[in-house]
C-alpha positions in Angstrom: -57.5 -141.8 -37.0 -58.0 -145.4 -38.8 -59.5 -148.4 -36.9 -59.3 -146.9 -33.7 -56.0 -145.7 -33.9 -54.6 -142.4 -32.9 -51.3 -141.8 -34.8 -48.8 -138.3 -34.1 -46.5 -136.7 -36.6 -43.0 -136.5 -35.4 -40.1 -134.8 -37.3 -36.6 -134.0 -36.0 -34.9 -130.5 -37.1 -33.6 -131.4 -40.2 -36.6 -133.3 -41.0 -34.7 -136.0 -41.9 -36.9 -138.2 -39.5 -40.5 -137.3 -40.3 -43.3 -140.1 -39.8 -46.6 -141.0 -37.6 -46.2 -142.8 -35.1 -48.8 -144.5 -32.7 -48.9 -143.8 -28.6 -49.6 -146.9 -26.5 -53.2 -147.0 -26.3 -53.2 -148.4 -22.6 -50.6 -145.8 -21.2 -51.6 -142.7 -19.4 -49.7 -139.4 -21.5 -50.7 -137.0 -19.0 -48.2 -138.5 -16.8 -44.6 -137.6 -18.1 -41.4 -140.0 -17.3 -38.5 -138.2 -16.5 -35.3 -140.5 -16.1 -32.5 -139.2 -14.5 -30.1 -141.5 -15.1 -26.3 -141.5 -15.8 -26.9 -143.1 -18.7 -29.5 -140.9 -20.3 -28.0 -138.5 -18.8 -24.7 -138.7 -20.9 -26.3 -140.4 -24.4 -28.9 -137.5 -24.4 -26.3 -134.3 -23.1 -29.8 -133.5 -21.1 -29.4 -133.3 -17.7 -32.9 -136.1 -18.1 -34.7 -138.4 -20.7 -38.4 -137.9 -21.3 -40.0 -140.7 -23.8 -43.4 -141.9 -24.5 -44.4 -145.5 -25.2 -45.5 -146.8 -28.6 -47.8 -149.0 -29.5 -46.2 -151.0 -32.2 -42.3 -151.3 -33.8 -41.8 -147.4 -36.0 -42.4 -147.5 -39.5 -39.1 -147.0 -40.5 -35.9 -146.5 -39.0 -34.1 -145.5 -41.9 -31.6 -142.7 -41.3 -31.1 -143.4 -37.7 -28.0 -144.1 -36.2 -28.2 -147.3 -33.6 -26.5 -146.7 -30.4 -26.5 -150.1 -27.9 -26.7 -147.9 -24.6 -26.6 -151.2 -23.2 -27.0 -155.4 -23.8 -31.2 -154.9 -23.5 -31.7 -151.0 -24.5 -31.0 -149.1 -27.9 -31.1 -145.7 -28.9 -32.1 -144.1 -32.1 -31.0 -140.5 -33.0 -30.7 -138.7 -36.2 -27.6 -138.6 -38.3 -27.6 -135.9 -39.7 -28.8 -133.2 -36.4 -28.3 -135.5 -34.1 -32.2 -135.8 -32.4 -32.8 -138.4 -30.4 -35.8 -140.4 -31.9 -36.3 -144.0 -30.7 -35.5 -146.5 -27.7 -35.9 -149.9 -27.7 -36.0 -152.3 -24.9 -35.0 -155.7 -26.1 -36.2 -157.6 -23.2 -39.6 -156.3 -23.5 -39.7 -155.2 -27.1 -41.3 -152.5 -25.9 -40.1 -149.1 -28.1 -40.4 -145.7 -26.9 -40.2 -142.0 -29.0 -38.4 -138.7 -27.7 -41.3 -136.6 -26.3 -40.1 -133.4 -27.9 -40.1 -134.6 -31.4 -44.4 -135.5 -31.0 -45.8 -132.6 -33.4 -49.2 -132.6 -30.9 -47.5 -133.1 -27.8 -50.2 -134.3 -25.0 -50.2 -131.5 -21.8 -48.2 -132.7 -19.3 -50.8 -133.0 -16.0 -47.9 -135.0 -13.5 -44.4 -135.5 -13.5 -42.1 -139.0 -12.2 -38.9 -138.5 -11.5 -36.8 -141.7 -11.9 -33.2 -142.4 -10.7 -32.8 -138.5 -9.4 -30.2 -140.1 -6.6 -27.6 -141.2 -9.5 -27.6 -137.2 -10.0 -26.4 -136.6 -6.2 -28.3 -133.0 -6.2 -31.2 -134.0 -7.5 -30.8 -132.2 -11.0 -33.8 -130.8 -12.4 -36.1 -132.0 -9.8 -36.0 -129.3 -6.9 -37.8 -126.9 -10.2 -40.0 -129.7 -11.4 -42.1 -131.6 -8.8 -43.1 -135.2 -9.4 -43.7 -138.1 -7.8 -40.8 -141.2 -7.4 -40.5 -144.1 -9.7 -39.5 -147.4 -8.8 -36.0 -146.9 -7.0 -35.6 -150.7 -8.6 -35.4 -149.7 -12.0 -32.4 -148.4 -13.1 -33.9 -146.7 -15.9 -37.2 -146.0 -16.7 -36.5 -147.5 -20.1 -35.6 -150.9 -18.2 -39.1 -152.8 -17.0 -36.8 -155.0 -14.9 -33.9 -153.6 -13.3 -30.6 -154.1 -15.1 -27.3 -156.5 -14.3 -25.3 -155.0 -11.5 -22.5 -154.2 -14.2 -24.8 -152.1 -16.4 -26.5 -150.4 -12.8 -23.8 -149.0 -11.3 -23.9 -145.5 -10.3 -21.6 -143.0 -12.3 -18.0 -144.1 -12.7 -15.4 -142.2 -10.1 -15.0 -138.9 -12.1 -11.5 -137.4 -12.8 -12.6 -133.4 -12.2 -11.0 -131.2 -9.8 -11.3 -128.3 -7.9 -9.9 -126.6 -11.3 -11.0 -129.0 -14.1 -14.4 -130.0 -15.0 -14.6 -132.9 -17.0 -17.1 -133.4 -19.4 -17.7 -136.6 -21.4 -20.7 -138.7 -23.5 -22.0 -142.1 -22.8 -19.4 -143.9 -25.3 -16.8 -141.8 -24.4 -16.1 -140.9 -27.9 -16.3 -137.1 -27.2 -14.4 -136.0 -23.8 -12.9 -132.5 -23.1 -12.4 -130.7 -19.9 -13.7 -126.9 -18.8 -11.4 -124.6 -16.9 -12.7 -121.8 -14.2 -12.9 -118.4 -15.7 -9.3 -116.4 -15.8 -8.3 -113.8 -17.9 -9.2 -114.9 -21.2 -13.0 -115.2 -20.2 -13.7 -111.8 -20.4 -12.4 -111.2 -24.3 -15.8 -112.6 -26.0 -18.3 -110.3 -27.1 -22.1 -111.2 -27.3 -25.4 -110.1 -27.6 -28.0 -110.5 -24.0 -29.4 -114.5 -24.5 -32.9 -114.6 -24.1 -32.4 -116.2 -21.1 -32.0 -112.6 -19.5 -33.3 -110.7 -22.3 -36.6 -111.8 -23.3 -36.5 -111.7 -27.1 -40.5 -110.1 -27.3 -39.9 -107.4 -24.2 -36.1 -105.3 -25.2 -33.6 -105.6 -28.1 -30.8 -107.8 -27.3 -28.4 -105.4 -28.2 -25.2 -105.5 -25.7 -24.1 -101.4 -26.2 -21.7 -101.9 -22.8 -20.2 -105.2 -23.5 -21.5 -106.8 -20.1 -19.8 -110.5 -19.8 -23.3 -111.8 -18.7 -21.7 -115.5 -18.9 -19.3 -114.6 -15.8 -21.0 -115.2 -12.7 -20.9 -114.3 -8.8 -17.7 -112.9 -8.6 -16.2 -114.3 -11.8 -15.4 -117.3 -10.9 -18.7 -119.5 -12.4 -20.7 -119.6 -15.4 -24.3 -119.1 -16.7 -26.0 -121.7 -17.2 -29.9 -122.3 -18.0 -32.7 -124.2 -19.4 -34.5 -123.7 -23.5 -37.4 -124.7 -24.8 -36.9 -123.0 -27.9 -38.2 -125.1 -31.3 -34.7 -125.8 -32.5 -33.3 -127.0 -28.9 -36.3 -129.2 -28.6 -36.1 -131.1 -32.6 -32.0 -131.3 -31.9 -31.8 -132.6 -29.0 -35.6 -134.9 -29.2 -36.5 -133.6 -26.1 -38.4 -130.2 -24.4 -35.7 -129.3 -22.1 -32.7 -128.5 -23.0 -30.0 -127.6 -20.3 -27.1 -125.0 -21.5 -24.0 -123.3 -20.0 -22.3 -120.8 -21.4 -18.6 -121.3 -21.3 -15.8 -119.4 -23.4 -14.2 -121.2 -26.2 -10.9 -120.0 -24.4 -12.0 -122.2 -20.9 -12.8 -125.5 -23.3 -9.8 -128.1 -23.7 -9.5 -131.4 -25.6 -8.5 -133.7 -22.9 -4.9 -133.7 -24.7 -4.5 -130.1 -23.1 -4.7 -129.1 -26.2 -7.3 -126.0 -27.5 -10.7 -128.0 -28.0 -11.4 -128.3 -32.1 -14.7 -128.9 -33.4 -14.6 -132.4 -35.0 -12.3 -134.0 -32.7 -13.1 -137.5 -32.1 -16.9 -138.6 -32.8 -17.9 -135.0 -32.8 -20.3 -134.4 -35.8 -21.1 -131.3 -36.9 -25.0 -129.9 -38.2 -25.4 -126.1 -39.4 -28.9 -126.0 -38.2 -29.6 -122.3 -40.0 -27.0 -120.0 -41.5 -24.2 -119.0 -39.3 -25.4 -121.5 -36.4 -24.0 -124.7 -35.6 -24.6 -127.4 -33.3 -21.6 -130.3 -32.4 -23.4 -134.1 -31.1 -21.5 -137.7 -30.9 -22.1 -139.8 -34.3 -21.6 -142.8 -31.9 -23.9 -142.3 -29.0 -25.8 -139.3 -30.4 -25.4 -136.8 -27.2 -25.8 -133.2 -27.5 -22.6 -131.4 -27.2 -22.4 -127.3 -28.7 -24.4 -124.6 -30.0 -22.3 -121.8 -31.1 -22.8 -119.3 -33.8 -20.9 -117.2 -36.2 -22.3 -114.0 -34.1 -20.6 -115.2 -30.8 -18.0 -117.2 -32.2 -15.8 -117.2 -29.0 -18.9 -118.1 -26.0 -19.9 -121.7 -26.5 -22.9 -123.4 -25.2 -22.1 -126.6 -23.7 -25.2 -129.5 -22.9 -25.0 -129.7 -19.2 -26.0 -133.2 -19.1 -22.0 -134.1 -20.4 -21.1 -132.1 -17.2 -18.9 -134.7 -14.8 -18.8 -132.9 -11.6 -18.4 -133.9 -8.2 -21.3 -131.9 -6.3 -23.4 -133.8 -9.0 -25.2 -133.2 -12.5 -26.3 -129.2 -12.2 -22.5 -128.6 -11.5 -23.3 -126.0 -8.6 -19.7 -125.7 -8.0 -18.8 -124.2 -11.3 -22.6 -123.0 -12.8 -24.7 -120.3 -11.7 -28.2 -121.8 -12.8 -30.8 -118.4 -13.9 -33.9 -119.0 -12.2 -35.9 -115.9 -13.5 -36.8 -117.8 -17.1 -36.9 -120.4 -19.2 -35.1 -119.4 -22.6 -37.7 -119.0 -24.9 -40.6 -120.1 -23.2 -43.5 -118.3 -25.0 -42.3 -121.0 -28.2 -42.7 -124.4 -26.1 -44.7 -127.0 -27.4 -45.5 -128.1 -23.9 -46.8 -124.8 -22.4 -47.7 -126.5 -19.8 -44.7 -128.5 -18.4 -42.5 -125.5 -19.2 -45.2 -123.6 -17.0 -44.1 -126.0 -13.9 -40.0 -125.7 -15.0 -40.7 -121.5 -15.0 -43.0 -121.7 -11.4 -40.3 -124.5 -9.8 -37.6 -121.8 -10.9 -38.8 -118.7 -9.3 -40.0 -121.1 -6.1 -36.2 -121.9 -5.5 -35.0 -118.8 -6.5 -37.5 -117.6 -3.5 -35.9 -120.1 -1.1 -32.6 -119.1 -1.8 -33.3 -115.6 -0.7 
């Protein structure tokens, strides 16, 4: 503390980003903004945005990418892993830092939900429970709502009943899932701790159980990490995953998908794992690993699907557990994700 001032570390996964920064003084960071929007939606790959306001401009910016999300709001992310880091709203000069990246993250005592209609089923807030923001905002990022061009809800989507099209904010990363067939069943991987709890069983998969094939087959697993390395990739403490064969994943060509292809930028975030994001717009795209080479994770928030954002009609959501809870930063917001979880899980019953 000097003068008054609180500052917080922040650092991104490959520490490439590392700095103090300084919380608005007048702002209330119990209270945690979570923006639903399409656009942070598809610039982040999370199915939601959470920032905190700062007090004053960053240090440094130095080593960030720029992303103009729009003509009054730009985005900050990592070139090298791809973490989100900074927003900026021009009108208001007001800049904002990815709440996962905060090394003493303040407890999380209530939620607001903003823009949860542009996600047509709500996304993630039937498991977390928060209060409305202004339905004029289109953004919580935006202090005043934005020009009717940049507002609009999501653009008509071009999935079907048998394609799922999946695409970033700049559209500089697009591809296209296909339902489970034949070639679905040939990968091989360990249990994720997303149904094998890496502290209570070995995740050892002695029977070859395709765990990523859902009801009947004919969906995939999908679920939501907290793990460190999810949260200083991505900038944020939730991060959304489904678990689709490599054979199911397209270019939009038709063509098998490549890592690489158009903005894709690849990080090696620890021996034999690798993570995909856009080096235009910065959004989360793959995890994938030399262990499961043929099962990719895919960031839900790309997702393009009718229903809306969770993708119910081709995603079987696990509602027992929050991948690696126990190593949150938040405890206690990932607390409410886990209780909201097994509440709807209950209802569904």
């Amino acid at each position: 503390m000097q003068g008054g001032k609180v500052t917080h570390p922040i650092a991104c996964l490959c520490r490439g980003v590392a700095q103090e920064i300084e919380l608005e003084l007048s702002a209330d960071h119990s209270v945690l903004n979570f923006c639903h929007c399409t656009a942070c939606r598809t610039v982040t790959g999370m199915l939601c945005s959470t920032y905190y306001p700062l007090q004053a401009k960053p240090q440094s910016v130095d080593g960030l990418q720029q992303y103009q999300e729009a003509d009054c709001v730009s985005r900050y992310f990592c070139q090298t892993c791809g973490a989100h880091v900074f927003a900026h709203a021009k009108h208001t000069g007001q800049f904002f830092v990815a709440a996962g990246l905060i090394g003493r993250s303040p407890s999380t005592k209530f939620i607001r939900h903003w823009r949860a209609a542009e996600t047509r089923d709500g996304g993630l807030t039937p498991f977390l429970p928060g209060e409305s923001g202004n339905p004029a905002s289109a953004c919580w990022l935006h202090a005043v709502p934005r020009s009717p061009s940049e507002a609009g809800c999501e653009p008509p989507s071009r999935s079907s009943d048998e394609l799922l099209i999946a695409r970033c904010h700049c559209g500089g990363v697009e591809f296209y899932i296909t339902r489970p067939d034949s070639s679905s069943t040939k990968p091989t991987s360990p249990w994720p701790d997303l149904l094998a709890p890496y502290h209570s069983r070995s995740s050892r998969n002695p029977t070859d159980v395709k765990w990523w094939l859902q009801h009947g087959n004919t969906k995939y697993l999908a679920g939501t990490c907290a793990c460190p390395s999810c949260r200083l990739a991505s900038g944020f403490p939730i991060q959304s995953w489904a678990f689709v064969p490599k054979a199911n994943l397209y270019s939009i060509d038709r063509a098998p998908l490549v890592f690489g292809s158009g903005t894709m930028k690849q990080y090696n975030s620890s021996p034999g794992v690798y993570r995909e994001f856009c080096s235009c717009c910065g959004a989360s795209i793959f995890w994938h690993s030399e262990e499961r080479p043929l099962l990719i994770d895919v960031s839900v928030g790309l997702l393009r699907a009718e229903e809306g954002s969770r993708a119910s009609g081709w995603l079987e959501w696990a509602m027992k557990r929050v991948s690696f809870a126990e190593m949150a930063l938040d405890q206690v917001l990932i607390q409410q994700l886990q209780d909201g979880l097994a509440t709807s899980m209950q209802d569904l019953l």
